[in-house]
C-alpha positions as a printed NumPy array, in Angstrom:
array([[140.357, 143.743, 109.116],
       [143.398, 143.079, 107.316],
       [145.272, 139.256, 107.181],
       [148.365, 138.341, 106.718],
       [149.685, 135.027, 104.885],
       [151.369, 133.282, 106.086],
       [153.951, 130.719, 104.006],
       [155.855, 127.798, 104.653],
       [159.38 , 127.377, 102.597],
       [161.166, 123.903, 102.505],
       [164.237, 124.272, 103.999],
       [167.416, 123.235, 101.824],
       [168.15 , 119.691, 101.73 ],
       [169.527, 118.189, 104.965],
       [168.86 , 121.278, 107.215],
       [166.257, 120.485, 110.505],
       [165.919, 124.176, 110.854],
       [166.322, 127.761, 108.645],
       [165.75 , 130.89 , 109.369],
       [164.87 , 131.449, 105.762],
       [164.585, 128.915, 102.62 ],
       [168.32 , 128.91 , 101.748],
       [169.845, 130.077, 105.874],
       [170.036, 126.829, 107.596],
       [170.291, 127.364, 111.726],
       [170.288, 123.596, 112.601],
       [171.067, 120.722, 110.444],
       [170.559, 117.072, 110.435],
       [171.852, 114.17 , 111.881],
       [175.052, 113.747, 110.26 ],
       [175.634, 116.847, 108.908],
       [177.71 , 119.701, 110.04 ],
       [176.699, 123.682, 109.834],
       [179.186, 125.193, 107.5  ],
       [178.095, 128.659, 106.755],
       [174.038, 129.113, 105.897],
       [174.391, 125.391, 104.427],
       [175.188, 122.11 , 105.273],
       [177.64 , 119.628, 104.672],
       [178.044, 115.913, 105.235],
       [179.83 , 114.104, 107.823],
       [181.617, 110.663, 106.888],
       [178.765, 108.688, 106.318],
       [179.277, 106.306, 109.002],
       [179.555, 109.581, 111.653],
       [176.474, 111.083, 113.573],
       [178.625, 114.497, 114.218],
       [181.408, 116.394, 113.406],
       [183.333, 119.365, 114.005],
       [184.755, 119.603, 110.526],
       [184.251, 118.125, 107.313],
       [185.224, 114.695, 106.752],
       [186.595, 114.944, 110.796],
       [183.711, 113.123, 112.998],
       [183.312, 113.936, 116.958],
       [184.836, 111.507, 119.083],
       [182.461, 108.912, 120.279],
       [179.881, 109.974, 117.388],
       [180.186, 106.771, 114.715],
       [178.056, 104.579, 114.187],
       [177.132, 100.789, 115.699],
       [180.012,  98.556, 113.835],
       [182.221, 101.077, 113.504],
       [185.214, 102.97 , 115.733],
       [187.126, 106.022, 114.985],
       [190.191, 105.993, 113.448],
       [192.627, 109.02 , 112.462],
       [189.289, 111.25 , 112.365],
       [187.08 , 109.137, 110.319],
       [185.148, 105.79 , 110.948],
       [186.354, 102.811, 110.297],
       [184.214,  99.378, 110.126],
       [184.761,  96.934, 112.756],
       [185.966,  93.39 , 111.344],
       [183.01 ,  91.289, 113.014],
       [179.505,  92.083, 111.416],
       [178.084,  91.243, 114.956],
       [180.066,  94.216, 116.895],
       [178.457,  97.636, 117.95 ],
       [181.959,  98.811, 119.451],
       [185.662,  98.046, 118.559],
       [188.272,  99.293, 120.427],
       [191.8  , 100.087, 119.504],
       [192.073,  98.253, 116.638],
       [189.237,  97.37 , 114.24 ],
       [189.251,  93.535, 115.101],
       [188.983,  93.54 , 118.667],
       [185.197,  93.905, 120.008],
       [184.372,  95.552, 123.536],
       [180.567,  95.6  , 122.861],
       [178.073,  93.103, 120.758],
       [175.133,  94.193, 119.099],
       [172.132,  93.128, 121.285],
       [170.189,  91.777, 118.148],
       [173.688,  89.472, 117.284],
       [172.95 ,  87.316, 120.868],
       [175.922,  87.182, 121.118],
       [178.821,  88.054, 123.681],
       [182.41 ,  89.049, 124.014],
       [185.252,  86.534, 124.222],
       [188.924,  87.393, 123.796],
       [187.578,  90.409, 121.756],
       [185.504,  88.474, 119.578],
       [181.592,  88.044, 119.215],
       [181.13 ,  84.854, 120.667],
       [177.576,  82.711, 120.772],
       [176.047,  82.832, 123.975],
       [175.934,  79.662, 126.105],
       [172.734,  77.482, 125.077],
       [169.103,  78.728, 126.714],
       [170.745,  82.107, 127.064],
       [168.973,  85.028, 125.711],
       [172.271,  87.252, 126.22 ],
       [175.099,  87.416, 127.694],
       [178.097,  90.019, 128.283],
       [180.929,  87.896, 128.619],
       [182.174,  83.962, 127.884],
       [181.843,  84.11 , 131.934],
       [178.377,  84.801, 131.83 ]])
C-alpha cells in the first residue's frame, strides 16, 4: 500500500490563509488582499479597501477616521471621537470614566461607570 506525504508550508508573512506557500486567499487583521500577497492597512485600521484607505468604522479604540486614514483622538481615555478629533462620544471602559461636553470626565464618587455627567 502506497502513502502519500503530506507537508505543511508557512504561509507568507501576514496571510491567515494560502492556497500555496507564496498565494495568499485570506489575510490578517489589518491587512488587505492585493494580488497573491498582502499589504498593510494604516496601522491604526482593522480593514481596508485600498492601501493606505481604511473601511469606514474599522479604526481602532482612540482613534476616528479622517480623510481615509485614522487619526488619534486628543484624550488618551477615548475609544470613539466624533467629528473632530477632540470631541469624545464614547470612553474606554477601563478609563472609568464618562462623557461630559465631549470630554472624558471622572465618574461621580462610588461609581464604577458611568455614560454621561447625568449619570
Amino acid at each position: 500500500m502506497e502513502t502519500t506525504a503530506i507537508t505543511c508550508t508557512k504561509c507568507i508573512d501576514n496571510c491567515k490563509v494560502c492556497t500555496e506557500a507564496n498565494k495568499c486567499a485570506t489575510c490578517a487583521t489589518g491587512w488587505l488582499k492585493v494580488g497573491d500577497t498582502c499589504s498593510q492597512c494604516d496601522k491604526n485600521c482593522s480593514a481596508c479597501s485600498a492601501a493606505n484607505k481604511c473601511d469606514s468604522g474599522k479604526c481602532n479604540d482612540g482613534y476616528r477616521l479622517a480623510t481615509d486614514v485614522c487619526e488619534k483622538c486628543d484624550d488618551a481615555s477615548c475609544k470613539l471621537c466624533g467629528g473632530s478629533k477632540d470631541t469624545c462620544t464614547e470612553c474606554l471602559a477601563t478609563s472609568k470614566k464618562g462623557i461630559k461636553s465631549g470630554k472624558c470626565e471622572d465618574c461621580p464618587t462610588n461609581c464604577k461607570s458611568c455614560v454621561s455627567d447625568a449619570t
